[in-house]
Phi, psi and omega in degrees: 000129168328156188277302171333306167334299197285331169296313203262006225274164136286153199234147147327135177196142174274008163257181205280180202264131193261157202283168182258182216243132196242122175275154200263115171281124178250156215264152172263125221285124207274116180258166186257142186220105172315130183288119182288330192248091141305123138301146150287153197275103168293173178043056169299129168213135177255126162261105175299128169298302214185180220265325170269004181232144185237120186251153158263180201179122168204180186266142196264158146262177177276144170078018190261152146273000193165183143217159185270162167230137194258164116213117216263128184266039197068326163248345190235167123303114176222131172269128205278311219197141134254113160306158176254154187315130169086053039006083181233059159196156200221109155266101177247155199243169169060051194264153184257128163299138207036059154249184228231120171235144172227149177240076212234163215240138171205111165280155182207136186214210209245028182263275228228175176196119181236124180234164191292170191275152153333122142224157184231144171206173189254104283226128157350103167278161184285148190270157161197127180278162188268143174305141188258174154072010194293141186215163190217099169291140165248137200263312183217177170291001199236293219249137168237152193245103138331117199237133146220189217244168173275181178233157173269141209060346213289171158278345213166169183214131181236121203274155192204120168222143187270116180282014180093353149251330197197190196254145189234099156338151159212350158205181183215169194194153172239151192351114173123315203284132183227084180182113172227154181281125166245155181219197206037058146292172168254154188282192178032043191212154200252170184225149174244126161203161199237186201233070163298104163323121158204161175232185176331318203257328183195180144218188180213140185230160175294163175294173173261149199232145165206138159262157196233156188273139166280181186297151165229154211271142196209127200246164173280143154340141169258174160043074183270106185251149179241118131269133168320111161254328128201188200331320209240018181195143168233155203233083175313139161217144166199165181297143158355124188255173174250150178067006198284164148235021166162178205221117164251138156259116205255155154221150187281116177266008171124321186235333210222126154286106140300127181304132201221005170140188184190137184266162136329139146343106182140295190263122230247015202220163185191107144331080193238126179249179193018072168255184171257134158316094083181066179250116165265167198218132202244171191186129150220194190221135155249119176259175196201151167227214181278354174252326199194161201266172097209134214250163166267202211254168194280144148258115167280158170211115188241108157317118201286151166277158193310103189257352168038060174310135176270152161304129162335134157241214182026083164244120169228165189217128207227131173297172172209348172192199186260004172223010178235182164243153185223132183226139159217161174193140207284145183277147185283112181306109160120342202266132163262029176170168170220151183229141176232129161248153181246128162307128161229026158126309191256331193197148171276116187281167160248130191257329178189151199245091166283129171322173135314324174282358182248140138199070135261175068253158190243108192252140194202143186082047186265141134323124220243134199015081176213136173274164207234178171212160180230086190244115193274116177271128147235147210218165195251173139356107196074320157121028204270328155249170155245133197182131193229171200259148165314147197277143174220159185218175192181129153253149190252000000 
């Protein structure tokens, strides 16, 4: 009898008969069971998209849990991404144009792990043309305004001016503007400068172009009077010129004009010392900026000769009242005028400016018992000579 039989067999039994036991099947729970020979993944393709994007591309295999996406940055191995099984494409971004990318593919499950060979490939560069057409204006004495046609791909413009050794950045602008300003020139002057397109991948620039900055505009000194001050000097003045940054003074030596000196902006008075007496003499003024001259018409001056002026005499000072004075004095040869000063405790005030024809005054509003002091100027042409009289006094 079979061993089954014989376990299983009935047996006599004085107890009652119990059912019988049948074994029971249960269905099995259906699991993914890793495959040990992982194939590798074929036909890996690097597809560029565009010049910074790239797609992979490979055939999935059977019995993978995922895949690694690889990338050798020159020195390392760095893992871009992990996939889930049955994913066989990869897009990767922010890639630099026309550089060398390497890649592999590598599958894997909790077996095995199998991977593609390196492969590589070198990325687009972006194309871009150089801006045409560069033209260079002068806008002002100070400013030149640059213009071109746009150029294609670029990102940007980069301004380039030639500094007399070399080419200089001096500005940048961004895609599309195709104008720039340079300014703090110098006037009347010319300037080279060129234009670069440029992008991710490269660039490209213009030929050199140059402008010339304008003239700057400037009017002549007006009204030029040369007074005489005396025998050995004379005191040039004249109006304000527009636009000057100074004043040159010329004078005529028998052959020629010379510069004899020269002023600020501004300043409209000029000093020529160690002439000779009763000598004429030409002058003119020129103003001038960085661009341009304009000068006034020849002035004569003739220098007085030597008048050796006497001083007032017979000067008296008289009460006239308890707050005046009577000041009288005999005329002076020569003189075209008087001046009466008064002492007033610190410095000699001036009280009054008299023809030749007068020398009488009446000094009013004086201080009362107080002595007063006095002194009578008599003065030429100009004020070129001068001579003063002896101090007289009076108390009221």
């Amino acid at each position: 009898m079979a061993l089954f039989d014989k376990l299983f067999a009935r047996r006599p039994s004085a107890r009652p008969e119990r059912p019988s036991c049948r074994p029971r099947l249960e269905s099995l729970e259906t699991r993914w069971c890793p495959t040990a020979d992982l194939a590798v993944p074929g036909n890996l393709h690097l597809t560029p998209d565009s010049s910074t994007q790239l797609t992979l591309t490979w055939d999935d295999v059977d019995g993978e849990a995922g895949y690694h996406v690889l990338h050798w940055t020159g020195t390392q191995v760095k893992l871009l991404a992990t996939l889930n099984a049955d994913k066989a494409t990869y897009t990767v971004h922010g890639l630099t144009p026309g550089q060398k990318e390497w890649y592999s593919i590598e599958a894997f499950n909790d077996v095995d792990s199998t991977k593609t060979l390196w492969m590589s490939v070198t990325m687009p560069v972006d194309p871009i043309s150089a801006a045409t057409n560069l033209k260079a204006k002068g806008l002002s004495p100070t400013d030149i305004k640059l213009t071109w046609t746009d150029a294609q791909g670029e990102t940007g413009y980069n301004v380039f001016q030639w500094n007399g050794k070399k080419a200089v950045k001096i500005g940048s602008v961004d895609a599309g503007v195709t104008t720039f300003k340079v300014t703090g020139l110098a006037p009347n002057t010319t300037y080279f400068f060129y234009v670069e397109a440029y992008n991710v991948s490269g660039n490209a620039i213009t030929d050199w172009q140059g402008g010339k900055t304008l003239v700057q505009p400037i009017t002549q000194p007006g009204n030029l009077i040369a007074n005489p001050a005396a025998t050995t000097r004379v005191i040039l003045t004249w109006t304000d010129a527009q636009g000057e940054t100074g004043y040159r003074v010329y004078q005529w030596d028998g052959s020629k004009a010379v510069q004899i000196g020269k002023t600020k902006a501004g300043v409209t008075t000029f000093t020529v010392n160690g002439l000779k007496g009763g000598t004429a003499y030409w002058f003119y003024v020129e103003s001038y900026n960085a661009s341009n001259t304009a000068n006034t018409d020849w002035k004569l001056a003739i220098t007085p000769t030597s008048i050796h002026l006497k001083a007032p005499v017979t000067v008296t000072a008289k009460a006239s009242s308890s707050t005046s004075a009577k000041l009288t004095w005999t005329a002076s040869a020569g003189a075209v005028g008087y001046r009466v000063y008064h002492w007033n405790g610190t410095t000699w005030e001036s009280l009054a400016k008299l023809s030749s024809s007068v020398r009488t005054y009446t000094a009013v509003g004086l201080a009362t018992k107080k002595a007063h002091f006095f002194i009578i100027q008599a003065f030429t042409t100009n004020n070129i000579e001068s001579a003063n009289s002896k101090v007289v006094s009076v108390k009221l």
